[in-house]
C-alpha positions in Angstrom: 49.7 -123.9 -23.9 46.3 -125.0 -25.4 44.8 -125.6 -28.8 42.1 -124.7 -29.8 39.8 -125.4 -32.9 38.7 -122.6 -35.1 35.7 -122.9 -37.1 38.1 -123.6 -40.5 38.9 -126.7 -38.5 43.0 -126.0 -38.2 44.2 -125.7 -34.8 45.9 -123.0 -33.3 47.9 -122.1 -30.2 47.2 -119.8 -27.5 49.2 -118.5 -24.7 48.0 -118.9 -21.0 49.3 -116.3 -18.5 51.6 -116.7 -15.4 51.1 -120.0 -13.4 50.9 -118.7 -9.4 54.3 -120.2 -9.6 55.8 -118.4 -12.1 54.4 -115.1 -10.3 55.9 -115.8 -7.0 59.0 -116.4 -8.6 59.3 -113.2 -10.1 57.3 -111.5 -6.8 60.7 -113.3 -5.2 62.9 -111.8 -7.8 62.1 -108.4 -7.8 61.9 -108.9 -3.8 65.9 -109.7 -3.7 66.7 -106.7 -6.3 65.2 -104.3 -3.8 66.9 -105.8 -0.9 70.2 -105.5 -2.8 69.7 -102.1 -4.0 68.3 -100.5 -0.7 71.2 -100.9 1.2 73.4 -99.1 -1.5 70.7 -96.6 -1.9 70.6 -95.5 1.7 74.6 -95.8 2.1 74.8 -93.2 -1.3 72.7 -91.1 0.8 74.9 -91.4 3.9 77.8 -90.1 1.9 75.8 -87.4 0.2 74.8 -86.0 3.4 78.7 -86.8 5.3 79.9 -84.3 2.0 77.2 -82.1 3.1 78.4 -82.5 6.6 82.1 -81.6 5.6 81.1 -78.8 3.8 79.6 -77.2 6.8 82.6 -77.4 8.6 84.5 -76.2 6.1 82.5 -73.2 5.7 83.1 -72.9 9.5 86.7 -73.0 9.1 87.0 -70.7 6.4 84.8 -68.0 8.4 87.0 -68.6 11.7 90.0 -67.9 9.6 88.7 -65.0 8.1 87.7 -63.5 11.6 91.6 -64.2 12.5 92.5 -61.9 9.7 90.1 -59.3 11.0 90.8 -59.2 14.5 94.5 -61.2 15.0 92.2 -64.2 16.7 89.9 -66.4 16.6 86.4 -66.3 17.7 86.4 -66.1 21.8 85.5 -68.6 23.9 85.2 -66.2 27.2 84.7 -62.3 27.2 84.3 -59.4 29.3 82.4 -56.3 28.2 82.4 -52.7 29.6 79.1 -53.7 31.2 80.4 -57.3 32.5 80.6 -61.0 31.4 79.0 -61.8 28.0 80.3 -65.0 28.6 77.3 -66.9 27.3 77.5 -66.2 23.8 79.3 -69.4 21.8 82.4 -68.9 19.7 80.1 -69.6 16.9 77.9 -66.3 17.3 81.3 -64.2 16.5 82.1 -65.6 13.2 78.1 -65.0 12.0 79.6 -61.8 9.6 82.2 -64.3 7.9 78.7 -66.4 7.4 77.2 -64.1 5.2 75.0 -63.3 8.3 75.9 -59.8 9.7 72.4 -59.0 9.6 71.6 -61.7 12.2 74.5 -60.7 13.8 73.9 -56.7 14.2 70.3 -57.5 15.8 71.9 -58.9 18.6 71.9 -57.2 22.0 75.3 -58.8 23.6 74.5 -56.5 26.9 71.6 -58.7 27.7 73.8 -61.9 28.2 74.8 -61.1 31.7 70.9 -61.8 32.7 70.2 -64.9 30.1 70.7 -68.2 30.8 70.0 -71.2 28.5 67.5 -72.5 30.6 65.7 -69.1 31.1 65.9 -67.1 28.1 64.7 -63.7 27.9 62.5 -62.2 25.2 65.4 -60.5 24.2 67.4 -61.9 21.2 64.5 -64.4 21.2 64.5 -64.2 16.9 67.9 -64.3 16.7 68.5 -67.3 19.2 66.4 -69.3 17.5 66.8 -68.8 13.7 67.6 -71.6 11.7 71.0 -71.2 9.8 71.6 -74.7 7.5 75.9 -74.4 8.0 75.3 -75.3 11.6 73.2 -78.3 10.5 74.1 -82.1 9.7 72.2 -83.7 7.8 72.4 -86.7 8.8 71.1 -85.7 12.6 67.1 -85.3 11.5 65.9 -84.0 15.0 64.4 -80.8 13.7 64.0 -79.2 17.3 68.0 -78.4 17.8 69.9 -75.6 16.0 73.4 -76.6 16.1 75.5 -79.8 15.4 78.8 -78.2 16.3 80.7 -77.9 19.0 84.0 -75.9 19.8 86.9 -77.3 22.0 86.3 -76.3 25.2 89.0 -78.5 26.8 89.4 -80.9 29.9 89.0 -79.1 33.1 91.5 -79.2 35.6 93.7 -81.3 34.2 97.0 -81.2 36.4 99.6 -78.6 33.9 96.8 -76.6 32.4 95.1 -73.3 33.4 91.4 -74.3 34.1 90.7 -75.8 30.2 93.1 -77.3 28.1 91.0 -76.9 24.9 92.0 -74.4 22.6 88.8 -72.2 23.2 88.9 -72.2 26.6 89.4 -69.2 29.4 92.2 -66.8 30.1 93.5 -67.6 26.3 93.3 -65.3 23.3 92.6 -68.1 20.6 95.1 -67.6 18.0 97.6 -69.0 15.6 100.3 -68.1 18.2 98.6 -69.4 20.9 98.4 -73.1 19.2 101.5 -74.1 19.7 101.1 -77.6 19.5 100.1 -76.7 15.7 97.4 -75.7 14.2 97.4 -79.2 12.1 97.7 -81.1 14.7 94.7 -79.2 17.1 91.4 -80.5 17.0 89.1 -76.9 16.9 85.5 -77.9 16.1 83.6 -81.1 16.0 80.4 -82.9 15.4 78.0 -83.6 18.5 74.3 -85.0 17.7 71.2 -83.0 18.7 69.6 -83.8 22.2 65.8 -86.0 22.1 64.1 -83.5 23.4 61.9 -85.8 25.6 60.5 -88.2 22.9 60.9 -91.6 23.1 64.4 -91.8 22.1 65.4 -90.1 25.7 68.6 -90.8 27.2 72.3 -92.2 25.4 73.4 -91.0 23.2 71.3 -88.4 22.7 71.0 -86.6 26.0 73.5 -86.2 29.2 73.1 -87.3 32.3 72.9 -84.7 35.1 73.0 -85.3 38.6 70.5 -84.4 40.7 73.1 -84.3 43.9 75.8 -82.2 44.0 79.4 -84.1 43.0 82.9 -82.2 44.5 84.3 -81.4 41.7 88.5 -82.2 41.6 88.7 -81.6 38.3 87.6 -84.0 35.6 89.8 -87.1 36.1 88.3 -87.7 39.2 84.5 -85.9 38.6 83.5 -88.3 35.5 83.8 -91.7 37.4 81.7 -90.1 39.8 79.5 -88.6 37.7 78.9 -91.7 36.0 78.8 -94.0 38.9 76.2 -91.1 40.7 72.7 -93.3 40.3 70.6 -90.4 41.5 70.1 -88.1 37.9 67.9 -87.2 35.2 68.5 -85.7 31.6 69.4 -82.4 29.7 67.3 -83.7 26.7 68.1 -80.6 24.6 71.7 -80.8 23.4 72.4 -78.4 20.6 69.3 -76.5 21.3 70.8 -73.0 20.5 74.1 -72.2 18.4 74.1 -68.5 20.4 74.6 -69.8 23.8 77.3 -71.5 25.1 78.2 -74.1 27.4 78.8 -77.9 26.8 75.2 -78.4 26.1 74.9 -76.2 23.4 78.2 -75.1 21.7 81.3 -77.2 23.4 82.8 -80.4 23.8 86.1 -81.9 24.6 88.3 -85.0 24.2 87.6 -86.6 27.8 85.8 -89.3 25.4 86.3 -90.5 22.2 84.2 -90.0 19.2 80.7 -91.6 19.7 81.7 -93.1 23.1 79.9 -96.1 24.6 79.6 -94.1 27.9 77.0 -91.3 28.3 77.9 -87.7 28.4 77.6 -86.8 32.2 78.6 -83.8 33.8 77.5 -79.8 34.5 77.7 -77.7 31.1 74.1 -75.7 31.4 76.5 -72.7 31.1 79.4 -71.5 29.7 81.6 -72.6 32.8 80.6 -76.5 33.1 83.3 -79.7 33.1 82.7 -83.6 33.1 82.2 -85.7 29.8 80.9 -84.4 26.8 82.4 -86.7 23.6 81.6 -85.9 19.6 79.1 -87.6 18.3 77.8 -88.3 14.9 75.3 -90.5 12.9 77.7 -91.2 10.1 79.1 -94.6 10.8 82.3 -95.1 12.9 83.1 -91.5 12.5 83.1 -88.0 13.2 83.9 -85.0 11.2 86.8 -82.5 13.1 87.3 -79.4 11.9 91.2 -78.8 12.8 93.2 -75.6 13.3 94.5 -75.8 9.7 91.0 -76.1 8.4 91.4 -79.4 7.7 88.4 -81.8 7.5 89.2 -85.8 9.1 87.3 -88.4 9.8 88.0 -89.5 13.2 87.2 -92.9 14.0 85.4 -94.5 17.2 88.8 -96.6 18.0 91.4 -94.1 17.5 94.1 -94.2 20.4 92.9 -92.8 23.4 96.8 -90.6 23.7 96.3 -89.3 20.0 92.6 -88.1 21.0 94.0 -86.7 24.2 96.8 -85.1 22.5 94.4 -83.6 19.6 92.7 -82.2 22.2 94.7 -80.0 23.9 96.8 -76.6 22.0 99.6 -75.9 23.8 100.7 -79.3 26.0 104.0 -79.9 24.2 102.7 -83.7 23.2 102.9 -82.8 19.2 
């Protein structure tokens, strides 16, 4: 404060503004607020977009069940044709009419499978492939390039008691509620699985999987992953999730050889429907993935759930619920 004379000769007081001092004090102030309020900002996002998240699944859930009602099933993970295989079309593509997408699903040609590949498409089903559809996408995954975040249970393959998978989408099995034996409730059907990098700067775990570049005998998966992991001469699928019409462990399919968000890389052959080694759930919501189950149930499986109960989740008709 200073006084002042005024030309009456009283004094009077005026009011200086903020010392430096007092500014950075209240520079510091508002400094802390907005370090304690961005944290719970961005984790009120996080769950807005895990409900999100669930929701998809849900809908997916719902739609496989109503496809059961249909056609005594649910959604294939293998068939044959009267023209041959159409064995690269995901289990996701046959549920599209329970997705409020028949539309998308009438325009596509299924005879042109036998000749299409996910790494050399065809012109043919070229809109369909790669229309955006927002059930098939977290939103917590923002790599804008890939089309799916959401796999099907393929299975382990190989695994000593089991006919070549031991998912419940797998071959030789007509996916159904008799067929789950194990319990619907108690079989993991769908899961989360993050989108590939597709080559930017983020390459590699855990976005991408690790293919060799030699060829690795396969014995079946207990023995293939160790050397698929140990193999030092590889490079990397960088587009994971690229299509939700094709599938195949890179695009459509995962199983419960490792635990959700596993420290190890995915490694392994799954460029096509028929493909084995490691390919775990991922997810960018923390210490979790969403499963869809067989009931159409919604959990939240954690990173450090038993190994047996993953295992055991896994699998649809092993006798180990």
């Amino acid at each position: 404060m200073v006084e002042r004379r005024s030309e009456n000769g009283q004094n009077r007081r005026l009011s200086g503004g903020f010392t430096l001092i007092e500014a950075l004090v209240v520079i510091a102030i508002i400094g802390l607020l907005v370090g304690l309020l961005l944290p719970a900002v961005q984790s009120a996002r996080e769950s807005a977009r895990r409900a999100q998240c669930v929701s998809n699944l849900h809908q997916i859930g719902i739609a496989m069940n109503a496809y059961h009602t249909v056609h005594n099933m649910f959604p294939p993970g293998f068939m044959w044709s009267k023209v041959g295989m159409v064995d690269n079309y995901s289990e996701i593509t046959f549920i599209l009419p329970q997705l409020d997408q028949g539309l998308l699903f009438n325009s596509i040609n299924f005879d042109f499978n036998t000749v299409e590949t996910p790494e050399f498409p065809t012109m043919e089903n070229h809109t369909a492939r790669n229309t955006r559809i927002s059930v098939f996408l977290c939103p917590s995954d923002g790599e804008s390039r890939h089309l799916n975040s959401y796999r099907f249970n393929r299975g382990r393959f190989l695994i000593p008691g089991h006919s070549v998978f031991d998912g419940p989408f797998t071959f030789h099995v007509f996916p159904s509620v008799a067929s789950v034996t194990d319990g619907l409730s108690n079989t993991a059907f769908v899961s989360e699985r993050i989108g590939g990098s597709f080559g930017s700067a983020s390459n590699g775990y855990p976005r991408d999987d690790r293919w060799p570049n030699v060829l690795i005998m396969n014995h079946g998966d207990e023995k293939y992953i160790p050397e698929c992991l140990a193999c030092q001469d590889y490079s990397w699928q960088v587009e994971a999730g690229r299509y939700w019409m094709l599938a195949g462990f890179f695009n459509a399919n995962y199983n419960h050889n490792g635990r959700p968000n596993d420290p190890r890389p995915d490694c392994g052959a799954g460029k096509t429907n028929f493909g084995f080694g490691l390919f775990a759930p991922r997810s960018y919501h923390p210490g979790i993935v969403n499963v869809l189950m067989g009931d159409g149930r919604v959990i939240s499986a954690t990173n450090g759930i038993n190994p047996s109960v993953w295992i055991a989740m896994g699998t649809f008709n092993a006798g180990d619920f």
